[in-house]
C-alpha positions in Angstrom: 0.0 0.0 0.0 1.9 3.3 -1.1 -1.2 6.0 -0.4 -2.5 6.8 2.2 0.7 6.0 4.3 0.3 3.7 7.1 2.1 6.7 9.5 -0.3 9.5 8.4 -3.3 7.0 9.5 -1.5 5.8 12.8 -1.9 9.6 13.5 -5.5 9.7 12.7 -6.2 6.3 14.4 -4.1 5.3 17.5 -4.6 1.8 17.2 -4.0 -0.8 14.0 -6.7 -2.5 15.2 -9.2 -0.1 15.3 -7.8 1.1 12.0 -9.1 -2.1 10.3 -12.1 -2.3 12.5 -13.2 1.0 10.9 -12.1 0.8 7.2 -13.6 -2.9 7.2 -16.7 -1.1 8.3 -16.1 2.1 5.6 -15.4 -1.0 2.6 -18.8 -2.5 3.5 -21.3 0.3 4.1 -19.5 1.4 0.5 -20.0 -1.6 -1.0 -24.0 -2.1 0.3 -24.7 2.1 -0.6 -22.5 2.9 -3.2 -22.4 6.4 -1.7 -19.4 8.0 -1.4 -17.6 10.9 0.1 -16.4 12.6 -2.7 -16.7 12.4 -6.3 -16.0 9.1 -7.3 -13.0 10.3 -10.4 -11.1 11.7 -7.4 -10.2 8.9 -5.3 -6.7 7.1 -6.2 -7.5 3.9 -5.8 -10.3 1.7 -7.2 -11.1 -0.6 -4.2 -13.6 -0.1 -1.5 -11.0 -0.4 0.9 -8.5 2.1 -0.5 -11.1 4.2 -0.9 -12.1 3.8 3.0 -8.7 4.3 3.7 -8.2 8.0 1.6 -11.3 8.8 3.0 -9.9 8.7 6.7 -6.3 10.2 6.0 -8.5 13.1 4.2 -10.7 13.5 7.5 -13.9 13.1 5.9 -14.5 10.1 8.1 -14.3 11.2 12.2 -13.2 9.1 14.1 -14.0 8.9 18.0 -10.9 8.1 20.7 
């Protein structure tokens, strides 16, 4: 995985775990709604879960401690 960096997210998120725990969660309600945060030509990658994973490092997605 080269983007979003797996140091920018650790900043984000404080634990791996949870991490996964929420992007899982982002991939499926992506997946079942096909809604997403931004328009769908500017997100680098093509998966679900890349997706999920731009969308935290961006802070669209808030994430509680």
């Amino acid at each position: 995985m080269i983007y979003p960096s797996i140091d920018k997210l650790l900043n984000i998120v404080d634990s791996k775990y949870k991490l996964v725990h929420i992007v899982a969660k982002r991939s499926n309600q992506i997946h079942e709604t096909r809604q997403l945060q931004k328009p769908d030509n500017k997100y680098t990658s093509k998966k679900n879960i890349g997706r999920a994973l731009e969308e935290i490092a961006e802070g669209l997605i808030h994430v509680e401690q």
